[in-house]
C-alpha positions in Angstrom: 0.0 0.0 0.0 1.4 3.4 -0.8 1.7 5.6 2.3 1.5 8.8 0.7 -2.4 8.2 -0.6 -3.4 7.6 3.1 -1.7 11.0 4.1 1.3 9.4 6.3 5.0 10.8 5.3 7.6 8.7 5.2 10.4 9.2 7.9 13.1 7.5 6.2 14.2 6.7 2.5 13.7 3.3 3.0 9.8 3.7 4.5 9.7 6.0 1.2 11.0 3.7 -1.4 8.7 1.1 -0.2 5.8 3.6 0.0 6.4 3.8 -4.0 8.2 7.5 -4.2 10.3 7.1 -7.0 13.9 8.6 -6.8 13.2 12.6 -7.6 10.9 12.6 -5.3 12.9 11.0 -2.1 15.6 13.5 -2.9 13.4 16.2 -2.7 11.8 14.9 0.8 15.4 14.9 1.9 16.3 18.6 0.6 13.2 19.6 2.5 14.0 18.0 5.3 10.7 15.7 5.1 13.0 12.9 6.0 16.9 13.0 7.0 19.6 10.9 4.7 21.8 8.8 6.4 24.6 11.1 6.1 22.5 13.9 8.0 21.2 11.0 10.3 25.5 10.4 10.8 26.5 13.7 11.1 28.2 14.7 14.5 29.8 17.7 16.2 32.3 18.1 18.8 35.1 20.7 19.7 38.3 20.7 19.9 39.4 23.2 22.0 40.7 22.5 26.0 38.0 25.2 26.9 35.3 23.8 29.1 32.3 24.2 26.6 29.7 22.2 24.9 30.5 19.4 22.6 33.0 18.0 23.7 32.1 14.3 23.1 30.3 14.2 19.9 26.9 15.0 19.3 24.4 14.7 16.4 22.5 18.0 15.5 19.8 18.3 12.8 20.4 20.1 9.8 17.9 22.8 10.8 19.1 23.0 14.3 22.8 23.5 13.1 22.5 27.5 12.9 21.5 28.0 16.3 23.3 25.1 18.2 26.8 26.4 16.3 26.1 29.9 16.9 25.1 29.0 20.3 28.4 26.9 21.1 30.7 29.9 19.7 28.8 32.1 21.8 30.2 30.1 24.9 33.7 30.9 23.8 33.1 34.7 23.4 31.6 34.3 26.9 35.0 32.5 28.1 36.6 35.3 26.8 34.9 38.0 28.6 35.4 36.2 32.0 39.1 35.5 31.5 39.9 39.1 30.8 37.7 40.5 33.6 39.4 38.0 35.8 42.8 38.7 34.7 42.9 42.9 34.6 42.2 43.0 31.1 39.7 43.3 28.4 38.6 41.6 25.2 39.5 44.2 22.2 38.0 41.7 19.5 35.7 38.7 18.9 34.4 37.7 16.2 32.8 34.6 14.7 33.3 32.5 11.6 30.0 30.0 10.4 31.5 27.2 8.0 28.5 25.8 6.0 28.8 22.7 3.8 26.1 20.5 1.5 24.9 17.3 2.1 27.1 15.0 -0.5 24.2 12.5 -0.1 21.0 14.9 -0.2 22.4 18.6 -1.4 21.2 20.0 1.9 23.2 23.0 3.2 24.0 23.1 6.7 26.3 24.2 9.2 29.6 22.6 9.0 30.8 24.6 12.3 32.3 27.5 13.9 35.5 29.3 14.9 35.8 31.9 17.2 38.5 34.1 17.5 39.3 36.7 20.5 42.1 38.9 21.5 42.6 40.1 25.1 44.9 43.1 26.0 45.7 43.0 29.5 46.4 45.9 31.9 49.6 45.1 33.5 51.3 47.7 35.7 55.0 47.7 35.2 56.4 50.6 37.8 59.8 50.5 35.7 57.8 51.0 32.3 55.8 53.6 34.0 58.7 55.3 35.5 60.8 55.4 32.2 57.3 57.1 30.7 57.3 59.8 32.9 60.8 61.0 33.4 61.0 60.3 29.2 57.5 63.3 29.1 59.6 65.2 31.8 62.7 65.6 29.2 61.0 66.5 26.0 59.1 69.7 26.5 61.9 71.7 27.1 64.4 70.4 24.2 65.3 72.2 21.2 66.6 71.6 18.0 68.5 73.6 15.9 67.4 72.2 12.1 70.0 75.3 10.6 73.4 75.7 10.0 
């Protein structure tokens, strides 16, 4: 009996090929996301940083939930940024994220491949020598001049 007369979608290709879709049509049910190709089903994520963040055993995310779950798990780095630099006299001059999409070799669906954050912290060290060499170097100048002539 063919499924799709009765109203029920398949969930997978096999249910679909044995429903009667012909080939066309189970690609397009996986484009759409209708059903998930084994190579979406497969997919995993995990990080590979030594910060203490999400992912870091691998995890299966849907294609649709790739965006936000990426974007999400980058967002934790920024995050481990700002703390770091507040906890170390210092402050985070840049961050910025990178998305990495891909498409599905199997089904042509794009998705989010993954993430890379990058961050820079300057930190406010006092160095009394360094400061010292500052202001006897100001005290010196003003009064200098230079003879450009003869």
């Amino acid at each position: 009996m063919n499924i799709s007369g009765i109203g029920i979608k398949p969930d997978t290709v096999e249910q679909a090929k044995s429903a009667g879709y012909d080939r066309s049509q189970i690609k397009q049910m996986e484009r759409s996301g209708q059903i998930e190709c084994q190579t979406c089903k497969n997919r995993s994520y995990q990080d590979g940083s030594d910060e203490n963040v999400s992912f870091k055993s691998p995890s299966h995310i849907s294609p649709g939930a790739s965006a936000s779950a990426v974007m999400a798990h980058e967002q934790e780095h920024v995050s481990n940024a700002y703390k770091q630099a507040s906890q170390g006299n210092g402050e985070v001059i840049q961050a910025s994220v990178r998305i990495q999409t891909a498409s599905c070799p199997e089904c042509g669906r794009t998705y989010v491949a993954g993430g890379e954050t990058t961050t820079q912290i300057r930190y406010n060290e006092e160095n009394p020598y360094g400061q010292a060499f500052k202001t006897q170097d100001s005290a010196s100048v003003p009064g200098q001049t230079i003879n450009l002539g003869t």
